[in-house]
MARDO-38996 format. One line per 3 residues: number of its first residue (from 1); for each residue x, y, z of N, C-alpha, C. Coordinates in steps of 0.001 Angstrom, whole numbers, plus 500000, padded with zeros to 6 digits. Layout:
REM residues N
NUM	X/Y/Z/X/Y/Z/X/Y/Z | ...
END
This chain:
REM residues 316
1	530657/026712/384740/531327/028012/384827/532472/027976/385841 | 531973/027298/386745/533446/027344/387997/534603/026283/387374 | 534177/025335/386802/535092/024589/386287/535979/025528/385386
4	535119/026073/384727/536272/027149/383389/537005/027821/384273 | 536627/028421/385314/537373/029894/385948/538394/029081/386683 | 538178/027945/386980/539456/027389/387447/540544/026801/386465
7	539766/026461/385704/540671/025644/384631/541678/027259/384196 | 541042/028222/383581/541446/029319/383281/542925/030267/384475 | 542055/029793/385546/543136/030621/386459/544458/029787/386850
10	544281/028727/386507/545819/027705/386347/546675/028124/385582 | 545730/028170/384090/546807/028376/383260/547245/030003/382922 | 546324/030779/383410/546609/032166/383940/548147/031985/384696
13	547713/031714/385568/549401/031381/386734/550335/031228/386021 | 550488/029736/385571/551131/029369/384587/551872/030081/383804 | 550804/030531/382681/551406/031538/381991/552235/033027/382444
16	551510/033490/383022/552242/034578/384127/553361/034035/384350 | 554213/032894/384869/555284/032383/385708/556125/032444/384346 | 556011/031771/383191/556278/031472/382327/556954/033246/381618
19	556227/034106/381386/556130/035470/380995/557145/035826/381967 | 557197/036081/383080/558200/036626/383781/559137/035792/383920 | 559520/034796/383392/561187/033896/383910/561410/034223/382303
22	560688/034393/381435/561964/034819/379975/561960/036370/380233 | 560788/037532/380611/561511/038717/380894/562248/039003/381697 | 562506/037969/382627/563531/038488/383464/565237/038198/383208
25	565291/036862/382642/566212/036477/381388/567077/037356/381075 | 565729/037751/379744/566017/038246/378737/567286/040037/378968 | 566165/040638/380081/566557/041540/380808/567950/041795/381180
28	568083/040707/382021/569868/040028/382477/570484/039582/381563 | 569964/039833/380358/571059/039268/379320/571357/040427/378615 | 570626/041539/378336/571457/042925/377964/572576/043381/378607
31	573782/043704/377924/574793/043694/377883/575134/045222/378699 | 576102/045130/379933/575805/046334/380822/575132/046391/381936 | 573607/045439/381809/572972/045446/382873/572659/046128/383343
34	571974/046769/384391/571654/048230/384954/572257/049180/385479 | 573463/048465/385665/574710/049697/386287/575054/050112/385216 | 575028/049806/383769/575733/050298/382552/576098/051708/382520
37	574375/052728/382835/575048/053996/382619/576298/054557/383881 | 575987/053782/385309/577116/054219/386368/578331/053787/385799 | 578788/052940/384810/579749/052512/384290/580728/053650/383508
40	579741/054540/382695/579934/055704/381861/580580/056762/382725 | 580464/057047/383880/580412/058022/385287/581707/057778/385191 | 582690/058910/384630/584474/058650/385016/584728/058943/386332
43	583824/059146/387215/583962/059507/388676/584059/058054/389831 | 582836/057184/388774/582640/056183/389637/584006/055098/389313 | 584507/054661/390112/585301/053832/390527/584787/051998/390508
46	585303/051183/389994/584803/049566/390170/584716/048963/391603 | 584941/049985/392565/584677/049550/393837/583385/050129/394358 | 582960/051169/393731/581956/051978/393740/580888/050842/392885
49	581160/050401/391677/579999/049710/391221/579817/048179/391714 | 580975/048118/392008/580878/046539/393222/580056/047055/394599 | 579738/047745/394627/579076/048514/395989/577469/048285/396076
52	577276/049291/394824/576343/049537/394208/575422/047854/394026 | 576577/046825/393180/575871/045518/392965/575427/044757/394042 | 576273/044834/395465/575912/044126/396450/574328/044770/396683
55	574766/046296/396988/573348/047105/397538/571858/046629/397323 | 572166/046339/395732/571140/046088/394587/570969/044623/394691 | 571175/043856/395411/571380/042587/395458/571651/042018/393876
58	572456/042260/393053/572746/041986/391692/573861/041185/391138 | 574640/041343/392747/575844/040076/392593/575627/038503/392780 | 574139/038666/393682/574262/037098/393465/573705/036174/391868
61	573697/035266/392024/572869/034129/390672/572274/034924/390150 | 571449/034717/388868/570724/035282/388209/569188/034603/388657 | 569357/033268/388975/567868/032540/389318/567653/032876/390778
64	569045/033094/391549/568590/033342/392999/567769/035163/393141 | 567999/036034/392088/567731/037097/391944/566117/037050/391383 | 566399/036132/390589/564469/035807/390186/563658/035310/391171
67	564004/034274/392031/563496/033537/393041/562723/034708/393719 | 563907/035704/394293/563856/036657/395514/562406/037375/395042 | 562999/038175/393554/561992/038818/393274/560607/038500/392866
70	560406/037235/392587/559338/036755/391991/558681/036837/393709 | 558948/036052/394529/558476/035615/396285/557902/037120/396522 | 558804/038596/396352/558379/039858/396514/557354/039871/395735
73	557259/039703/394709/556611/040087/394048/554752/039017/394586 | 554826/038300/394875/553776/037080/395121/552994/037729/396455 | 553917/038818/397196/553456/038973/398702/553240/040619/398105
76	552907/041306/396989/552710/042358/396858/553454/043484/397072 | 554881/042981/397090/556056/043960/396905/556988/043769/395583 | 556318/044870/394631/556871/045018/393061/558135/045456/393069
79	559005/045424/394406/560250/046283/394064/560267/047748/394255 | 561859/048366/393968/561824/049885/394190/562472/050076/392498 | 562117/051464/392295/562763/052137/390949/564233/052015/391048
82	565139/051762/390221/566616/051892/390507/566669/054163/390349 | 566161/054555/389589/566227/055610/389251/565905/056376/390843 | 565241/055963/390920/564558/057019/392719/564071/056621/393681
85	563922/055264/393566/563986/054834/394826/562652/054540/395168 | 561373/055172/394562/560225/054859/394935/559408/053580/394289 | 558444/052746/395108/557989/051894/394769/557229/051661/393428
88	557372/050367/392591/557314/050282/391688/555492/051093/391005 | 555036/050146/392109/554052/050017/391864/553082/051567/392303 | 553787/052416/392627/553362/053932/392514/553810/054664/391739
91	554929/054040/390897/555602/054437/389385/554836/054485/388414 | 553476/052869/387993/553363/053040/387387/551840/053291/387667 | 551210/053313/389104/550470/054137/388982/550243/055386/388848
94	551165/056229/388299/551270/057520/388155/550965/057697/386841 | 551113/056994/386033/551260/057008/384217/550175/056097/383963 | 549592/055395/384747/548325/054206/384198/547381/055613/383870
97	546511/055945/384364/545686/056737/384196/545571/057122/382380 | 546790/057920/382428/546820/058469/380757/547030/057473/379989 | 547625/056111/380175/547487/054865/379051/545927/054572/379020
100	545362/054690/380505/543950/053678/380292/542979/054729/379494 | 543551/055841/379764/542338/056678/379156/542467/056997/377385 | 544205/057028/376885/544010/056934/375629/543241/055530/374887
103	543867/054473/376049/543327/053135/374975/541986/052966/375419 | 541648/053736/376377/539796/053600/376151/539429/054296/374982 | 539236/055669/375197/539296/056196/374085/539496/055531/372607
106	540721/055440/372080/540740/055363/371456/540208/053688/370667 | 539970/052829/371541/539065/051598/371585/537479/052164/371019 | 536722/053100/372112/535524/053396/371616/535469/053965/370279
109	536751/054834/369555/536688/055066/368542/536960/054188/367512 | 537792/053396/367514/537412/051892/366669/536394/050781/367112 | 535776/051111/367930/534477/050050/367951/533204/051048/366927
112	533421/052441/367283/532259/053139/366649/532136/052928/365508 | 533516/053749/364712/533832/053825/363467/533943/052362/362551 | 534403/051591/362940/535016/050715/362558/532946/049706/362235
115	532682/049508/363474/531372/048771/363270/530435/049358/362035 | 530266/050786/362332/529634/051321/361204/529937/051204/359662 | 531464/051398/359351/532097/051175/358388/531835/049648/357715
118	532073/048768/358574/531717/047233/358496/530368/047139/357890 | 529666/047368/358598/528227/047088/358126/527629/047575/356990 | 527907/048971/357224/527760/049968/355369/528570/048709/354389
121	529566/048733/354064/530599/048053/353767/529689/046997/352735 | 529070/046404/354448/528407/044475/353518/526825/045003/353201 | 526160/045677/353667/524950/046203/353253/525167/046589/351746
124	526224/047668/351208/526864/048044/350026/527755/047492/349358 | 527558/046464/349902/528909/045292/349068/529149/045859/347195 | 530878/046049/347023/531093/046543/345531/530691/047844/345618
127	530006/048598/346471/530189/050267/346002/530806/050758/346118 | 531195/052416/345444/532437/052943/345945/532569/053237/347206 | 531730/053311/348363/531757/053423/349460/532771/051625/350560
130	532661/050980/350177/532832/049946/349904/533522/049500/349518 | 534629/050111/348472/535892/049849/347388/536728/051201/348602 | 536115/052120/348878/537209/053086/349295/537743/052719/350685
133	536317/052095/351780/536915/051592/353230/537593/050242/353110 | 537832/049583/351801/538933/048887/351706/539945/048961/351514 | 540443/050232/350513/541339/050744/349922/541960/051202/351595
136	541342/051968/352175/541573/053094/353524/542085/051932/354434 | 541241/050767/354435/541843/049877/355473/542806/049592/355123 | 543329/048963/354121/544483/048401/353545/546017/049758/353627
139	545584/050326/353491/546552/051585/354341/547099/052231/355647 | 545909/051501/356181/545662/051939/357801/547027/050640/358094 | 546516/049494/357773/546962/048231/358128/548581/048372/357750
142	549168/049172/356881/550161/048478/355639/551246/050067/356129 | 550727/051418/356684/551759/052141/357596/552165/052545/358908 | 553171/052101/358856/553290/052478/360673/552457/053333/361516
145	552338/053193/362837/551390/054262/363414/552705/055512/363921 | 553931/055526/363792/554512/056796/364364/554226/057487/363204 | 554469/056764/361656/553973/057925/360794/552861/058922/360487
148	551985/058205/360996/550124/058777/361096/550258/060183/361984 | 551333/059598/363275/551426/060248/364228/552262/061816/363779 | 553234/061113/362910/553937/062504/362831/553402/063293/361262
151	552578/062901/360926/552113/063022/359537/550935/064335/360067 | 550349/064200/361302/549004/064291/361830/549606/065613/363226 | 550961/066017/363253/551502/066892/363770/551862/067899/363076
154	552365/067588/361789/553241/068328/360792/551880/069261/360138 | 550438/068193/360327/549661/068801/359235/548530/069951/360090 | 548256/069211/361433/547208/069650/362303/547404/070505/363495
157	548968/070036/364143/550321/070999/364872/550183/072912/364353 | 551674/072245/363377/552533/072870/362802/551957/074082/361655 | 551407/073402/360623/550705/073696/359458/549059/074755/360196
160	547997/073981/360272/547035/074384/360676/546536/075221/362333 | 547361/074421/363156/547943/075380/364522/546355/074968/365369 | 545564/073813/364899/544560/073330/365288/544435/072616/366742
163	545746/071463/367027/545727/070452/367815/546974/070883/368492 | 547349/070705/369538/548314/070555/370394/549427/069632/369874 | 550376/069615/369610/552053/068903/368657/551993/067318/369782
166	551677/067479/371374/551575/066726/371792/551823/067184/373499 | 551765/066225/374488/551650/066322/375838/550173/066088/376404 | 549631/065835/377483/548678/065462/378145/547282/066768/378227
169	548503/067723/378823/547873/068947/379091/548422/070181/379035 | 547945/071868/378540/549301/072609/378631/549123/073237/380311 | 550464/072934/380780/550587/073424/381977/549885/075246/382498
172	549439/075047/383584/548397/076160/383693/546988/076142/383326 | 546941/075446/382435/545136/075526/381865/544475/074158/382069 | 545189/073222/383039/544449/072184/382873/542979/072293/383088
175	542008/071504/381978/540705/071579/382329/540418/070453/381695 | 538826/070009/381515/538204/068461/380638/538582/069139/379377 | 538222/070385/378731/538216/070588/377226/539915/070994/376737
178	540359/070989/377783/541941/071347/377784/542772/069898/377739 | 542325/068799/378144/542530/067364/378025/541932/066833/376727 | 540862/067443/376870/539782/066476/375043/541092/066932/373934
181	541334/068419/374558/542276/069283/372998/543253/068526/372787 | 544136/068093/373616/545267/066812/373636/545092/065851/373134 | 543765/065017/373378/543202/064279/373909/543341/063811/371701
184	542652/064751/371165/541822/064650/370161/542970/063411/369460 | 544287/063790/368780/544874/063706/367726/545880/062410/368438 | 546131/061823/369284/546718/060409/369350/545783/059427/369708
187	544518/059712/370108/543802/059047/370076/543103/058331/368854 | 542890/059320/368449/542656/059010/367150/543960/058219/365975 | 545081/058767/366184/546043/058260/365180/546176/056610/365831
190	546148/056065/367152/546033/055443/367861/544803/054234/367546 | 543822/054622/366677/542834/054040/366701/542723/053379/365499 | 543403/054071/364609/543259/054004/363170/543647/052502/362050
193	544343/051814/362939/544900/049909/362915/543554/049749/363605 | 542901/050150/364340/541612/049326/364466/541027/049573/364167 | 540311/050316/363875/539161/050832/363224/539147/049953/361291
196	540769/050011/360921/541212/048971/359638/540602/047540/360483 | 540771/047052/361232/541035/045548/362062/539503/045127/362039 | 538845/046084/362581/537315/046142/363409/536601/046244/361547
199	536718/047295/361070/535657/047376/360004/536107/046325/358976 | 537213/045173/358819/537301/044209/357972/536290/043076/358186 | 536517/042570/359665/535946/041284/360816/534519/041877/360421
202	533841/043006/360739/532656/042982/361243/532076/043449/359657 | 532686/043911/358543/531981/043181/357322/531600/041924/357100 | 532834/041167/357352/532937/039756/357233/531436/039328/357680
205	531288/039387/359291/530940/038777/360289/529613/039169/359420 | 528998/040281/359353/527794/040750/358651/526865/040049/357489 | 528088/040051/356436/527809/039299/354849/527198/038116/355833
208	528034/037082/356608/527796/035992/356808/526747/035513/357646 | 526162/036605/358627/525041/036708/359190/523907/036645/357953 | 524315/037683/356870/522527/038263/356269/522400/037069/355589
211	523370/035975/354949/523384/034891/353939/522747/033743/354588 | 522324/034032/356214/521714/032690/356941/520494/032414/356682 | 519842/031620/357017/518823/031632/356405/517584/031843/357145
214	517594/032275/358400/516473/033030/359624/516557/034631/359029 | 517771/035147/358129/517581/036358/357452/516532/036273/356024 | 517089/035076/355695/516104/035247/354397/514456/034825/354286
217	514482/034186/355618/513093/033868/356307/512160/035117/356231 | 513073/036279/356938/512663/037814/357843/512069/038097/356529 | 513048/038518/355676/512864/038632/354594/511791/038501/353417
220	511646/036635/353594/510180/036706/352895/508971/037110/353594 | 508954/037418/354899/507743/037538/355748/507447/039338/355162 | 508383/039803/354563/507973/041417/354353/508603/042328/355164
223	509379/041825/356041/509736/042843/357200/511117/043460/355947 | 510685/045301/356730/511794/046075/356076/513364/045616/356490 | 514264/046318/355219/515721/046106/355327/516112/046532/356513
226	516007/047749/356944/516508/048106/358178/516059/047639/359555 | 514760/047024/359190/514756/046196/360867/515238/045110/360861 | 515421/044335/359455/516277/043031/359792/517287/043284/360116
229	517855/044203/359782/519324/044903/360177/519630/044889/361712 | 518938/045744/362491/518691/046192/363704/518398/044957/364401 | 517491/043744/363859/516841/043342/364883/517980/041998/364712
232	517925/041392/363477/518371/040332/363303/519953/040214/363005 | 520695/041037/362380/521897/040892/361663/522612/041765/362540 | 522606/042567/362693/523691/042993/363830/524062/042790/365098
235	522782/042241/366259/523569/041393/366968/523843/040498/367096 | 523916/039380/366002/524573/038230/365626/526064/038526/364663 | 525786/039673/364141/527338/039959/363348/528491/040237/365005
238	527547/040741/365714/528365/041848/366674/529588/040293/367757 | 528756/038929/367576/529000/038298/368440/530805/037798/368465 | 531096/037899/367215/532330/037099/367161/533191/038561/367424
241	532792/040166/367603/533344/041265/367561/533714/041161/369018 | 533282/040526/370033/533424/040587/371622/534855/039754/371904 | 535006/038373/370940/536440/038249/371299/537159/038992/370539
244	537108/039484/369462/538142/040493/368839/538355/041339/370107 | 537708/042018/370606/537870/043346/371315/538913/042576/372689 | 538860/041570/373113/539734/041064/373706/541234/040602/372774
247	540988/039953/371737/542316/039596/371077/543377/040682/370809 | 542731/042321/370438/543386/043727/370255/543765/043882/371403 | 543937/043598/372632/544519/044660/373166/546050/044590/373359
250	547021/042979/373188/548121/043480/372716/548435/044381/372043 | 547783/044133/370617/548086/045320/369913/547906/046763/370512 | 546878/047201/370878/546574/048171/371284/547655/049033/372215
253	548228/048169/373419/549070/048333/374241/550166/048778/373621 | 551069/047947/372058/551893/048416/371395/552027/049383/370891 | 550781/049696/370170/550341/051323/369539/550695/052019/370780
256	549949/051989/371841/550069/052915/372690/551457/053319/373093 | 552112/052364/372917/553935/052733/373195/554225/053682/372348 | 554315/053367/370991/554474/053982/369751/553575/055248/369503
259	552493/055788/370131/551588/057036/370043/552449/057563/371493 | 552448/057314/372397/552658/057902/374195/554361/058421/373237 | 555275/057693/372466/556507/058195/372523/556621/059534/371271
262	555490/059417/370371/555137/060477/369562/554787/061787/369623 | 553362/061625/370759/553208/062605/371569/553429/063226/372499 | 554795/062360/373257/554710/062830/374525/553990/062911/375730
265	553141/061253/375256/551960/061516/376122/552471/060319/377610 | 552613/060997/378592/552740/060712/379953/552165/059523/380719 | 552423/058117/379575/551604/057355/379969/552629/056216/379719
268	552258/054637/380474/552938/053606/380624/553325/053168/379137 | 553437/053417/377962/554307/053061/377029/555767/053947/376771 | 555452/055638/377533/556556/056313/377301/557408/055889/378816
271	556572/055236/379678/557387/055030/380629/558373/053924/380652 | 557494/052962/379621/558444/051327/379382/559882/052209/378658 | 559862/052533/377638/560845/052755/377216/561951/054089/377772
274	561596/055018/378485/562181/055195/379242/563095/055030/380832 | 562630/053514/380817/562564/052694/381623/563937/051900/381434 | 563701/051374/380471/564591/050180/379434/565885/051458/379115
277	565800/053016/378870/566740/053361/378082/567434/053381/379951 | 567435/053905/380931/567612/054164/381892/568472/052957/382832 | 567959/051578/382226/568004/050326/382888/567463/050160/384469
280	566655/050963/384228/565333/050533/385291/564907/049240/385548 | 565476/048125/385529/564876/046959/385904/563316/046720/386665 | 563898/047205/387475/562317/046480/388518/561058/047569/387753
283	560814/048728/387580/560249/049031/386548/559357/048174/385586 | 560609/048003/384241/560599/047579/383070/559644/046252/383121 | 560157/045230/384733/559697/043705/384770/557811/044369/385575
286	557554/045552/386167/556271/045704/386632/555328/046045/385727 | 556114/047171/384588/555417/046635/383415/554794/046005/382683 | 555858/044653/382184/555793/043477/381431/555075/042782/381932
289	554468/042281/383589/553756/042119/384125/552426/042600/384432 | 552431/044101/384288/550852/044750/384399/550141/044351/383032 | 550974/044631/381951/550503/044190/380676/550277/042767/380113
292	551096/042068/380641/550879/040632/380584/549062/040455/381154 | 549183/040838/382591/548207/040909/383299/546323/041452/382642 | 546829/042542/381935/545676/042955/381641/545469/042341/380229
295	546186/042001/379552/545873/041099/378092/545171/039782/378328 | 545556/039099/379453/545775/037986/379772/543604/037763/380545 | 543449/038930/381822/542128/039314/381937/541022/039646/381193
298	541704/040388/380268/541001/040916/379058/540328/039627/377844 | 541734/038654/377737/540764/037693/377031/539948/036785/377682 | 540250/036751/379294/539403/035890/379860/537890/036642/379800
301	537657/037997/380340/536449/038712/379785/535844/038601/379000 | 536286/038314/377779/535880/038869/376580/535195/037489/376508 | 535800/035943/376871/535474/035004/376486/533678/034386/377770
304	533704/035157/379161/532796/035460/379575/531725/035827/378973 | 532197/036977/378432/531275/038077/377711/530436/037068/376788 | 531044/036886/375997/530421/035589/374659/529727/034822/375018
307	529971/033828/376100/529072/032737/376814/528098/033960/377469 | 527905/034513/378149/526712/035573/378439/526204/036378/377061 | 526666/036259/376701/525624/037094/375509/524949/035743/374179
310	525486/035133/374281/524936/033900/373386/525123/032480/374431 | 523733/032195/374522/523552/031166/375393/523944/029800/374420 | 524147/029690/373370/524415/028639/372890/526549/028139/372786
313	526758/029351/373384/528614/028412/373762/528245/028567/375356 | 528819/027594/376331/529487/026385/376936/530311/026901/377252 | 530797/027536/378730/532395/027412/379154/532605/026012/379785
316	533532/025643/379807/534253/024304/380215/535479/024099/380060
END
């Protein structure tokens, strides 16, 4: 085990170093750069934005600018906002909260839905129950999530006057059932690529469990369908579902950009891109880094998780 966590946290580093020298690149290679919108300013003067670049330390190299910031960044200084001045890293703790809580959320709702669906699914293999959560997945999978999103405003908003159009909370009434009310309809639209993702794998995983042959053992001994179910086939279907739940959370993180800019919901995907439209640099790169970060933890977890729950894999 210590051998893995080391072997793992190398190439953790690694990779991290790797992730931030092309976003930071990439960044410096948009055209304009972060002074772009002071550029627009018929007030500001090119001595004014030569000012501005020294201030910003932005005139020197592009690698001596990575160097600097990467060293800040190593000693736990993420930088300041170009927008206001305050530290990065209280920027985006201000907006983590409402990302972690939609993609929890909306995680438990594709682990629920999605597992159940799966299993009905291969238990009912060929029924219409069975023909339809394929049909449903294959839809989930095959349209964008802003459309779900705005499909699921127009109908539940606008139309029915049921759900909140979007935002966190309505100002004045914050409460828990005043958050759930928000809460309900991007979470859910949010979930809905997984819950397709989750109930495909964990059919799969299922069929291929009951076809073993310690099931068909259970089986001849007399024991009922539903305790082989319970006892034998589902937490062996469930096992290969623990690295999925690590492999989603890129995705997840993306949705969440694409739901947070739908709804208006006050969380680190509406902040990336308001970030990027702004040319927020130091921002944009604490970002790309928190997320790097937690994808990157997340599959190391998940791959923990597996070796602890089935003693027969081996970290090394």
């Amino acid at each position: 085990m210590l051998r893995f966590l080391l072997n793992r946290i190398t190439q953790i580093v690694v990779l991290l170093i790797i992730v931030s020298i092309i976003g930071f690149f990439i960044l410096n290679l948009i055209p304009g750069g972060p002074l772009a919108q002071y550029a627009l300013d018929p007030g500001m003067t090119q001595d004014d934005i030569e000012r501005l670049k020294e201030q910003l330390g932005l005139n020197r190299p592009i690698y001596v600018q990575y160097l600097d910031w990467a060293w800040r960044l190593v000693r736990g200084d993420w930088g300041h906002s170009f927008r206001d001045g305050a530290p990065v890293l209280d920027v985006i703790g201000g907006h983590m909260f409402a990302t972690l809580l939609l993609m929890g959320t909306s995680t438990a709702i594709a682990i629920a839905v999605g597992t159940w669906v799966g299993i009905r699914g291969a238990t009912h293999r060929y029924s219409t129950f069975d023909h339809v959560a394929t049909i449903g997945a294959m839809i989930a999978l095959s349209i964008p999530t802003f459309w779900f999103g705005l499909v699921g405003i127009y109908i539940f908003s606008l139309q029915l006057g049921w759900l909140p159009a979007g935002n966190m909370y309505t100002v004045g009434e914050e409460s828990v059932l005043d958050y759930l009310h928000h809460l309900i309809m991007p979470s859910i639209v949010l979930a809905l690529v997984h819950i397709a993702v989750w109930s495909r794998y964990m059919r799969t995983a299922t069929l291929d469990v009951i076809n073993q042959d310690f099931v068909k053992t259970a089986r001849a001994k007399g024991l009922s369908e539903r305790r082989i179910l319970m006892k034998h086939v589902v937490g062996n279907a469930l096992l290969p579902m623990i690295t999925l739940a690590g492999m989603q959370l890129p995705s997840l993180l993306t949705g969440a950009l694409v739901t947070e800019t739908v709804f208006t919901w006050p969380g680190m995907g509406r902040l990336f891109l308001d970030s990027i439209s702004y040319g927020d640099y130091p921002v944009v790169m604490g970002l790309l880094m928190f997320s790097a970060i937690l994808v990157i933890f997340g599959n190391l977890l998940a791959d923990i998780a597996v070796a602890i729950v089935d003693p027969r894999i081996r970290l090394s």
